[in-house]
C-alpha positions in Angstrom: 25.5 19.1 92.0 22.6 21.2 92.1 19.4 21.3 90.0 20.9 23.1 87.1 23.7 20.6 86.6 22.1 18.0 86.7 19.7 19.3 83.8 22.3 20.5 82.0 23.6 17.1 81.9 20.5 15.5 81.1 20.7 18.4 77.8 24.5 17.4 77.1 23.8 13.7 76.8 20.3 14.3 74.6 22.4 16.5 72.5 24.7 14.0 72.3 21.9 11.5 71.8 20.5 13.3 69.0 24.1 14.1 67.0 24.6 10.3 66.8 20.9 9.8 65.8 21.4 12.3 62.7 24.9 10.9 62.1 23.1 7.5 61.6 20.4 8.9 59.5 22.9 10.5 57.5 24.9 7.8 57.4 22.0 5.3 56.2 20.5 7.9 53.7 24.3 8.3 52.4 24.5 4.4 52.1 20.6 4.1 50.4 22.3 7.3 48.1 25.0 5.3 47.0 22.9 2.3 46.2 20.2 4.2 44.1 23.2 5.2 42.3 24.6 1.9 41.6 20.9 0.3 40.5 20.9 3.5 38.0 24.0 2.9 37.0 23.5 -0.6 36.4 20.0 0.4 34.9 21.6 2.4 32.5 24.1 -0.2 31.5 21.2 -2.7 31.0 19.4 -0.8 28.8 22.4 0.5 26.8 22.5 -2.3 24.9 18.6 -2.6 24.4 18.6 1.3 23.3 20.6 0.7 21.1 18.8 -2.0 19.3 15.8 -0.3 19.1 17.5 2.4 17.4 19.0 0.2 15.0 15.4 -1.7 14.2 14.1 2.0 14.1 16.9 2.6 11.4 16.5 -0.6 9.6 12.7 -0.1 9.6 13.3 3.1 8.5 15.3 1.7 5.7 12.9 -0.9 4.6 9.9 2.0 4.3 12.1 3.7 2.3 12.4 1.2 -0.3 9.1 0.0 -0.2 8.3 3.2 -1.0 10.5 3.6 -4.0 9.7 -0.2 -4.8 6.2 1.1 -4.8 6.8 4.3 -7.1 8.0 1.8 -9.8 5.5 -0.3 -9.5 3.2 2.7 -10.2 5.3 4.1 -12.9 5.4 0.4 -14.8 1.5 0.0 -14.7 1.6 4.1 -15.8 3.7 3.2 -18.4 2.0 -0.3 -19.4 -1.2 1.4 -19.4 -0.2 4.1 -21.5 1.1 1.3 -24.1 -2.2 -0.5 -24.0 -4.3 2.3 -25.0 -1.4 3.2 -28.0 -1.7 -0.6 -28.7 -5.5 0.1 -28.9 -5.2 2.9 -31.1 -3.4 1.6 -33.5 -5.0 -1.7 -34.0 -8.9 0.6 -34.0 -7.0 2.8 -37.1 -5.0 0.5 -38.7 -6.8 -3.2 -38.5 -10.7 -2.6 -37.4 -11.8 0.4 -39.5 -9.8 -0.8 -42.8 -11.8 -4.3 -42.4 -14.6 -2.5 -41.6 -14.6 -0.4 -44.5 -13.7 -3.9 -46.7 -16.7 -5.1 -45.2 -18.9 -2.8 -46.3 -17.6 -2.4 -49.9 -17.8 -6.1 -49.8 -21.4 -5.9 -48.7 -22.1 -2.7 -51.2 -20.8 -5.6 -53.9 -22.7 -8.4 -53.1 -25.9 -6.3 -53.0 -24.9 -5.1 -56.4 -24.1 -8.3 -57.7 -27.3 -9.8 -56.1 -29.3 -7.2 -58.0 -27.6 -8.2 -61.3 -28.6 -11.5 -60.5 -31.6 -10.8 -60.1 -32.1 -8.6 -63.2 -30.2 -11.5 -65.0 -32.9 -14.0 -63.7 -35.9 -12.0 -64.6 -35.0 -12.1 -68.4 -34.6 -15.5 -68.7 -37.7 -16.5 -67.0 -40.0 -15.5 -69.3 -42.6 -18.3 -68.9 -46.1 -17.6 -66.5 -45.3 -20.9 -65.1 -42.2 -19.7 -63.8 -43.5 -17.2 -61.7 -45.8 -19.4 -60.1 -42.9 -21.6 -59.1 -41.5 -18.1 -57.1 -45.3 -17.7 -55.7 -45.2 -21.2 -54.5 -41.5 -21.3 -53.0 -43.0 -18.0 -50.4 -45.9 -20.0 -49.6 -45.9 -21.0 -45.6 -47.9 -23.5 -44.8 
């Protein structure tokens, strides 16, 4: 065997060498392929269950804002509305209880004043004696 042959042996059997190298890698990067596949797979299986959850929490929370909301409207439309019946409440005892005893009050003051007058007057005639009068002098006496 000459020179030539003896390289192109050397060539065959690196070529060789190199076939079953890549057929290794391949075979290895195939294997790692299929196992990335099953821990996704099994990933996705695990959280399946945990998805779901949150999206029913998301749906019941979604739920309960709703209601609190509408709870809240009410609660805004009762004190409205209470409101509103405290100021009518107001009105009408202002018009129909405060200013009518208000006005008796002052008819009843406009009589007493009156009637104190005529008292008065009344008093004046009798007392017709000086000493009398200096009775009154002494009763405004302080001292």
């Amino acid at each position: 065997m000459d020179d030539h042959g003896a390289w192109l042996v050397v060539i065959a059997i690196a070529l060789v060498a190199m076939a079953l190298v890549q057929i290794v890698v391949l075979a290895v990067v195939a294997m790692a392929v299929r196992r990335g596949v099953e821990i996704l797979e099994q990933t996705q299986r695990d959280l399946r269950p945990l998805i779901e959850k949150a999206h029913r929490v998301t749906d019941d929370a979604s739920r309960i804002t709703s209601l609190t909301l509408r709870q809240v409207e009410r609660v805004d439309e009762l004190v409205t509305l209470i409101g509103e019946r405290i100021e009518t409440t107001a009105d009408v005892i202002q018009t129909r209880i405060v200013e009518p005893i208000q006005q008796g009050t002052a008819v009843l003051m406009a009589a007493r004043t009156v009637l104190s007058f005529v008292g008065r007057w009344f008093d004046r005639g009798r007392r017709s004696s000086p000493r009398d009068a200096t009775d009154d002098d002494e009763g405004l006496f302080i001292g």
